[in-house]
N, C-alpha and C positions, 0 to 999 in steps of 0.2 A: 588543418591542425598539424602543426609541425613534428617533428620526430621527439624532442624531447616530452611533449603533452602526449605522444600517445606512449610513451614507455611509464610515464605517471599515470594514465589512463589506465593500461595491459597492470600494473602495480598494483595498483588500486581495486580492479575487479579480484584480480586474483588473489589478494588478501582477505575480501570478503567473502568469497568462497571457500574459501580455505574456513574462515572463521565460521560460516553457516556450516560445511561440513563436518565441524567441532559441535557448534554446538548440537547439529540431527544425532551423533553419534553419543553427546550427552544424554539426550532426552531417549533416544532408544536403552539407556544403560539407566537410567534411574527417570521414570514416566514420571513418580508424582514425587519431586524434591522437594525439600522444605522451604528454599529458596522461593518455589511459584505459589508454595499455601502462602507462606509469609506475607508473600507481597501482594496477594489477592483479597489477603483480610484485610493487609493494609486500606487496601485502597476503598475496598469496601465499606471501611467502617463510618464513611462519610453517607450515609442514607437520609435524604431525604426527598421526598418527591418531585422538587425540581431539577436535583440533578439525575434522578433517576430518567426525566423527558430528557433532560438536556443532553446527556449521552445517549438516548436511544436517537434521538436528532443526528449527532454526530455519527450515529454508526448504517444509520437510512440511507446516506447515498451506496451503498456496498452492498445491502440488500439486493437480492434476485426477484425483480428484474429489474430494480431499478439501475444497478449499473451499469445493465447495456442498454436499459434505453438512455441515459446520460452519456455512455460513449458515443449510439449513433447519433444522437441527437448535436451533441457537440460536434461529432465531423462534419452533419449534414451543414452547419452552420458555415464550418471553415467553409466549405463547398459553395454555397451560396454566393460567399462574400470573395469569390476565387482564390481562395487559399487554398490553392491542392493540395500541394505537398504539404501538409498541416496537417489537414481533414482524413490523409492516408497515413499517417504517421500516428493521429490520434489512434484511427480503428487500430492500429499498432500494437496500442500497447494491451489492446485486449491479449497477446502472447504472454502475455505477464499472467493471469489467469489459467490457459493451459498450462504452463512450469510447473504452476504453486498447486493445479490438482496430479497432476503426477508426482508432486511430491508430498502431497496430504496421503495419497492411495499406497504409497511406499513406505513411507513411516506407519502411518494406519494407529495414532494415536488417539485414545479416547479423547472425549469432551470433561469440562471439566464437572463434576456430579454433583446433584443436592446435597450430599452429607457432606462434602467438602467445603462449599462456598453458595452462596444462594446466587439463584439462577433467575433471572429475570429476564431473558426469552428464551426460548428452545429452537435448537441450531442440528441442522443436521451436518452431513459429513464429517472427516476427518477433524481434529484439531491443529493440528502441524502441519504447514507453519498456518498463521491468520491472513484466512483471504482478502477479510477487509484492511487488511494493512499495506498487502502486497500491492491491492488495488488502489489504495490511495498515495502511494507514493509512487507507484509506477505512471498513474493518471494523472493525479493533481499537480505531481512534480513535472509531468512533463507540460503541463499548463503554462506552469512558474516559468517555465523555460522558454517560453513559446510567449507568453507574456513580454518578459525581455528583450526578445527579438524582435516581435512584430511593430517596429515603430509607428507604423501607417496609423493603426489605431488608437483611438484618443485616449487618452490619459487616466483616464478617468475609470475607465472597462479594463485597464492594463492594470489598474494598482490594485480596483476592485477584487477582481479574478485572480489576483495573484496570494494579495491578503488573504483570500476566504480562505482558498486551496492551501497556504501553508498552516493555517489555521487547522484544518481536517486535520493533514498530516500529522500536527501533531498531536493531536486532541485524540487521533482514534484509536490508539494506544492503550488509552486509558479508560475509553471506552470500553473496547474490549473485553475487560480484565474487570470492571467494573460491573458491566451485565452478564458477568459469569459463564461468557462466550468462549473464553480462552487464558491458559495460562502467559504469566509473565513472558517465557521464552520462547513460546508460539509466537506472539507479537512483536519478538524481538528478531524471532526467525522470520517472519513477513516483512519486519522490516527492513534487512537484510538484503532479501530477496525481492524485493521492491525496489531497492538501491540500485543493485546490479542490473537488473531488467532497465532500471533508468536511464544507468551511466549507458550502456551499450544502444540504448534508441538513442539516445541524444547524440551520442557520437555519429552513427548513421547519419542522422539529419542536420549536423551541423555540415557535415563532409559532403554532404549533396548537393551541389550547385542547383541551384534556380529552382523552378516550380516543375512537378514533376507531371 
């Protein structure tokens, strides 16, 4: 990566952190804006039974445990089929998960409550930022990525896996906010912080020669 990609690189993270640090400093200074009721009735107001599965679907691969048997499982793969540096870069991005609970435990924002918006699973820890957010764009995207790259692989597994994964991405969002897991700005603050956790793996692994 040449000198001017990583000054747009170093750019680019530090804008988004700057902006994720605006927005934690919002949400400590007004917890239930009318901004995230707004947008939670909004989205809510679509009720009916299939989309109720259809985003609990979406929001399943983030579930505990399910997403770390999806990360081992998926390096174990890379590993297999000798993709080292893949399969060690996947376990990776589990770091994206410890960030995002240090900074659930720090903010220490409630969930968002029955009399507010209807609640169709019960969730525990913090709400700030959304873990399944963080986790799917720190994972999936780094899939996408990895997709791209791996030309060896057929065609076929590369569009698939790319497709679903940007599908998640951005589907779980709305998920989210939809089963009453998280406000609007919690998801946007995962998202965020999913990005960043992204950009800086990928740069690692782009800048690493050969197999590791």
């Amino acid at each position: 990566m040449n000198d001017r990609r990583k000054k747009i690189l170093f750019r680019t993270v530090t804008g988004l952190a700057l902006g994720f640090a605006l927005l934690t400093l919002l949400v400590l200074l007004f917890p239930l804006s009318f901004i995230d009721r707004g947008i939670s009735h909004r989205i809510q107001h679509y009720d009916y039974p299939i989309i109720d599965t259809f985003m609990s679907f979406v929001s399943w691969f983030g579930e505990s445990p399910n997403s770390y048997i999806i990360v081992m499982v998926t390096a174990l793969t890379f590993f297999v089929f000798k993709y080292k540096k893949e399969g060690w870069y996947v376990l990776a991005t589990g770091i994206s998960g410890a960030v995002m609970f240090v900074v659930k435990v720090a903010v220490n924002r409630p969930r968002p409550t029955a009399d507010l918006v209807r609640i169709y699973h019960k969730t525990r820890l913090q709400s700030f930022p959304s873990g399944h957010t963080v986790f799917y764009v720190a994972f999936f995207g780094f899939l996408i990525l990895l997709m791209y790259q791996l030309k060896s692989i057929p065609n076929i597994i590369r569009m698939s896996v790319a497709v679903f994964s940007a599908a998640l991405v951005f589907l779980v969002p709305f998920s989210r906010v939809y089963l009453g897991a998280h406000w609007f700005t919690d998801v946007l603050a995962g998202f965020i912080l999913g990005l960043i956790c992204l950009l800086v793996l990928s740069y690692q692994y782009l800048k690493t020669p050969g197999k590791v």
